[in-house]
N, C-alpha and C positions, 0 to 999 in steps of 0.2 A: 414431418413437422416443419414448419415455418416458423420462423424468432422475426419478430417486427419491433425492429426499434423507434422510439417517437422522443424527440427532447422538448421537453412541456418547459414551459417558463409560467411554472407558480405563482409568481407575484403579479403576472398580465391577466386584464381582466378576459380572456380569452382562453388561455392559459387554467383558470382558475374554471371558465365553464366547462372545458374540455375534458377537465378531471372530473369533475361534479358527474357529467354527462358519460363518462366511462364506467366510475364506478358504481353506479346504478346501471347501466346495460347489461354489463359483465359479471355482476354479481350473483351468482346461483349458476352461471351458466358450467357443465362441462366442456371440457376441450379447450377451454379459455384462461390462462392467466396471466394477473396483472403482476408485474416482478417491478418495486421500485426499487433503481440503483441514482447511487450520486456517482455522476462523472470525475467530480476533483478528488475523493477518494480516491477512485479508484485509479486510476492513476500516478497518484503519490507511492501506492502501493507497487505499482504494477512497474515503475521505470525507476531505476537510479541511476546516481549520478556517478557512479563509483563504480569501474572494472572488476567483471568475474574475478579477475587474479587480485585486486588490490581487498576485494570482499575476503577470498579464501586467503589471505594471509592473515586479517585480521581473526578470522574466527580460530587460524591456529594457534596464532599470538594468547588468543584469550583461554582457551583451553590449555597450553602450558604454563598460562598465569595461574590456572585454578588448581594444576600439579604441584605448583609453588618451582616451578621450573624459572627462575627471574634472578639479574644481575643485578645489583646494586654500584651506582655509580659515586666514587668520589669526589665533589664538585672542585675542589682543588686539585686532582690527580688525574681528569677523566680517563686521558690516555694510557695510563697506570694501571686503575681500575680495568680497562677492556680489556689488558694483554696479559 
């Protein structure tokens, strides 16, 4: 199998024949299909901006927030509070 990627720009008038003109050749055909992805999705999705380790600490953080595992801090005493 071969994947062929093409980036259409939609709004050119070009652009708009190209798709017109795809999907009517392509339609009914097997062995053929059209798979449309958005780029800026998928990429938001795909990269962050935040380190494997700075991720898994937060997800531990949140799961012994949901044990009710959590300090309370006294805004007058912090350093009291933590010891």
């Amino acid at each position: 199998m071969t994947v062929l990627t093409i980036k259409i720009n939609q709004r050119t008038k070009a652009g708009k024949a190209f798709m017109a003109m795809s999907e009517s050749f392509f339609k009914g055909l097997n062995g053929i299909e059209v798979i449309e992805e958005h780029p800026k999705k998928e990429k938001i999705l795909a990269k962050s901006i935040y380190s494997d380790t700075f991720i898994a600490k937060m997800k531990k953080a949140k799961e012994e927030i949901k044990k009710g595992n959590t300090t309370r801090l006294d805004p007058n005493d912090v350093w009291g509070s933590i010891l």
